[in-house]
C-alpha positions in Angstrom: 6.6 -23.4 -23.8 5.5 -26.6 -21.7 2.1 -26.5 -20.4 1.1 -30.1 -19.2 2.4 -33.2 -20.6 1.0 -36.9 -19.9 3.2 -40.4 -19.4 2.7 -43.8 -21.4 4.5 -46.5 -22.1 7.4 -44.6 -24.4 8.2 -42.2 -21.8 6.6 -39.0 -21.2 5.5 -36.5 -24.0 5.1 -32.5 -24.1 2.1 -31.4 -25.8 2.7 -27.9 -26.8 -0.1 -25.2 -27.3 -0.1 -23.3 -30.3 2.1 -19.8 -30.7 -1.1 -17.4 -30.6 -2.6 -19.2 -27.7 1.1 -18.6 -25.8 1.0 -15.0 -26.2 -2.5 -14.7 -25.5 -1.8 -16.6 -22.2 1.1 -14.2 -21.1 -1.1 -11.2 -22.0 -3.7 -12.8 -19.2 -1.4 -13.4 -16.7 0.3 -9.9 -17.1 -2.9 -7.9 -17.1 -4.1 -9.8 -13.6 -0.8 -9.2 -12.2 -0.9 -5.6 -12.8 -3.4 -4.2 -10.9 -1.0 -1.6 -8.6 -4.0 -1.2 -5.8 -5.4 -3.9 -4.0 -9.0 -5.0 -3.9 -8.6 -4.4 -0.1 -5.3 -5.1 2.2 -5.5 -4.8 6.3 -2.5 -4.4 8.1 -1.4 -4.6 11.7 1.7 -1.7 12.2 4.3 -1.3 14.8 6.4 1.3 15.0 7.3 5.4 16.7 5.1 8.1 17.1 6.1 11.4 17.9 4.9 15.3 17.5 7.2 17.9 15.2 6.4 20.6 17.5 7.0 21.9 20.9 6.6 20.2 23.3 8.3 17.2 21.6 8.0 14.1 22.5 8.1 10.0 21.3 6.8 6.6 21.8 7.9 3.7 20.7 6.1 -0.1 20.4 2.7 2.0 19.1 0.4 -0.2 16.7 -2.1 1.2 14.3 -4.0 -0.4 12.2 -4.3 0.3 8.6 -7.2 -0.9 6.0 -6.8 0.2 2.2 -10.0 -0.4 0.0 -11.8 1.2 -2.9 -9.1 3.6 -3.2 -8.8 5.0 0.5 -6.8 4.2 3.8 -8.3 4.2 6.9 -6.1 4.5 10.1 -7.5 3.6 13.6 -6.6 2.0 17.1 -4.0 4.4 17.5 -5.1 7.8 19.7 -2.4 9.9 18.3 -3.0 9.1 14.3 -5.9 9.3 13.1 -7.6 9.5 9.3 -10.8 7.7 7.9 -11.6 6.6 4.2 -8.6 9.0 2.7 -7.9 9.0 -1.1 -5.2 7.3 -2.4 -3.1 9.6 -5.0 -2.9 8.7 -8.4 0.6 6.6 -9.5 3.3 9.0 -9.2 2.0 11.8 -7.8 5.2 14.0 -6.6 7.7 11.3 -8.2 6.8 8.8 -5.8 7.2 5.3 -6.9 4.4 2.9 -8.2 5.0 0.1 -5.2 4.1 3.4 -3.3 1.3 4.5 -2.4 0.4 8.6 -1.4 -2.0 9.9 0.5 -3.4 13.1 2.0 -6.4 14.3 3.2 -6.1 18.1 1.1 -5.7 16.3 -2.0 -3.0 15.1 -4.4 -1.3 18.3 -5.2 1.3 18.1 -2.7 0.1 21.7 -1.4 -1.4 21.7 1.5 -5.0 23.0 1.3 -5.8 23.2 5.0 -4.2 23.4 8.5 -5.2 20.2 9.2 -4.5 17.3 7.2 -3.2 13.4 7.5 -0.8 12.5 4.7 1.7 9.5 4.2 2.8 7.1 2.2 2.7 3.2 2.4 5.2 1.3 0.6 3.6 -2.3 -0.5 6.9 -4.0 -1.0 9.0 -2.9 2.3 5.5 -2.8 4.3 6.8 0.4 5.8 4.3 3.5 6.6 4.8 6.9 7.6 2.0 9.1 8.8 1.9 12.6 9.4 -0.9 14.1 11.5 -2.3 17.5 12.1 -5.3 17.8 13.0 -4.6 19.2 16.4 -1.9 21.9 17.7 1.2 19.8 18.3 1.7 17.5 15.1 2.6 14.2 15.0 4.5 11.9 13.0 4.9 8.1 12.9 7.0 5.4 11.5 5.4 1.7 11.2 6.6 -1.8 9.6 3.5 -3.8 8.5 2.4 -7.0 8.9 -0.6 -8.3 6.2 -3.8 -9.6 8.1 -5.8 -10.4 5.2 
């Protein structure tokens, strides 16, 4: 493994660390890149919105904004979708993948607990969310592709 080297007069020289330090080292940077949930990620989202029940409708070019910290999601500047400070599901909760993440208001079971809910997922690597809200009589449903703020 070549960590840092320095140049003299003969040509330029490798210094190698030791074999426990290596694995030590890998061991640090795998453990810091693990972390599935970030400290706090704020996204701006474009995408359609539209209700699952009569009367239907859709809009397109909606944006939402989308803040993810200490283990919740927090939806706002759209009027149609809403949902403040909801709990992020465990890893894999219903099979989803781990560059996913779930959420719903009623919990983690996948069973809805109450009429009204707002559940979703937001997939970290594609930047893609879907958001399903009904907390009113019509229901609505939206598609968004992120774009990281911060």
């Amino acid at each position: 493994m070549r960590i840092s080297g320095r140049c003299d007069g003969d040509g330029f020289r490798v210094r190698r660390f030791p074999p426990r330090f290596q694995v030590v080292l890998v061991l640090v940077l795998l453990l810091a890149g693990c972390s599935k949930e970030p400290d706090e990620l704020v996204l701006r989202c474009e995408g359609s919105v539209g209700s699952f029940r009569s009367p239907l409708w859709t809009k397109d070019g909606e944006l939402i904004a989308t803040h993810v910290k200490n283990g919740a999601i927090t939806f706002s500047g759209n009027g149609f979708l809403l949902g403040e400070k909801i709990k992020l599901c465990p890893e894999g909760t219903l099979g989803i993948s781990s560059d996913t993440f779930y959420f719903d208001s009623s919990g983690s079971s996948g069973m809805s607990k109450t009429e009204t809910r707002q559940y979703g997922t937001l997939n970290i690597i594609l930047m893609q969310l879907d958001l399903t809200n009904t907390t009113d009589r019509i229901g609505v449903r939206g598609h968004f592709n992120c774009t990281k703020i911060s």
